[in-house]
C-alpha distance (Angstrom), angle and dihedral (degrees) to the residues before:
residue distance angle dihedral
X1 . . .
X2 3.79 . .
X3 3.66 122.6 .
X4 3.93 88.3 -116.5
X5 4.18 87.5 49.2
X6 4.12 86.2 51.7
X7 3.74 92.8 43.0
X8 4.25 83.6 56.3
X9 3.36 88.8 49.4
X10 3.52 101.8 50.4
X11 3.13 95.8 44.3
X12 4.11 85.5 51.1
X13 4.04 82.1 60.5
X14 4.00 83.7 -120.3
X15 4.43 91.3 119.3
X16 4.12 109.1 78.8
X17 3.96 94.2 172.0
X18 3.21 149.7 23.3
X19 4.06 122.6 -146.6
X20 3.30 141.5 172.4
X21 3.50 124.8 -150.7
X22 4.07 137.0 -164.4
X23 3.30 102.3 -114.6
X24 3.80 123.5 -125.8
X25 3.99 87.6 -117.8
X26 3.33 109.1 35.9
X27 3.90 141.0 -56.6
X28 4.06 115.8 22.1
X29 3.28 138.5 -69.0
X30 4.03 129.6 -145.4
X31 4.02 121.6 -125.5
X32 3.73 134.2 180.0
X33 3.50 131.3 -143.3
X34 3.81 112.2 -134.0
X35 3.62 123.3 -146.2
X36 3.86 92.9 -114.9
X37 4.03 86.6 46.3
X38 3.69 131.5 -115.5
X39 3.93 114.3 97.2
X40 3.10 132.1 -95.0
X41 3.99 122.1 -151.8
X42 3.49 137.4 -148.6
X43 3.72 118.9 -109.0
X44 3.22 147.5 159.8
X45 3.83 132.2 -89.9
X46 3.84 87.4 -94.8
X47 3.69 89.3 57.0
X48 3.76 89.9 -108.2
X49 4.25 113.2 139.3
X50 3.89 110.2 -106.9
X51 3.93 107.4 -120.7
X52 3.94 110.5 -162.4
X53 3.97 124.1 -166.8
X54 3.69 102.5 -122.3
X55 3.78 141.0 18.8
X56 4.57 89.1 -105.8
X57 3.68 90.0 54.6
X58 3.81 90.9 45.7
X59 3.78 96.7 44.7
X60 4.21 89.8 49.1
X61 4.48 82.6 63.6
X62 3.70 82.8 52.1
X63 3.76 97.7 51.0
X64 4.05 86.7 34.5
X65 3.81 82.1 65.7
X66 3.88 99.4 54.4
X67 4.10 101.9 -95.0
X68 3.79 112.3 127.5
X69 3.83 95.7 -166.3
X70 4.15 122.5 34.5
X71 4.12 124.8 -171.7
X72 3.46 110.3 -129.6
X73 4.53 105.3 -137.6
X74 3.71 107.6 -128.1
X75 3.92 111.5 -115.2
X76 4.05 90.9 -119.6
């Protein structure tokens, strides 16, 4: 989903958590937890995920969204 899409649904109280991920490439990407579980990632307006270089640049998308705090995913 779209930044714009997650900002709705935060501010719908349907997002629980923010995470960000490694990515299988390379650099991390940034999920949310819905409030009916599963994740839902952030991507582009083609529907493509959004890969960022470093965990800071990541964790700005999450606090874009709404989220105050994020949880970082351990690499292993």
């Amino acid at each position: 989903m779209t930044l714009t899409e997650l900002k709705h649904l935060y501010a719908d109280q349907d997002l629980v958590e923010a995470l960000i991920e490694p990515s299988i490439n390379s650099g991390y990407i940034v999920e949310f937890r819905h409030r009916h579980g599963g994740l839902v990632p952030l991507t582009d307006i083609s529907g493509s995920e959004q890969c960022y270089g470093d965990v800071d640049s990541a964790t700005q998308q999450a606090f874009e969204v709404g989220f105050q705090q994020v949880r970082i995913a351990d690499e292993y």
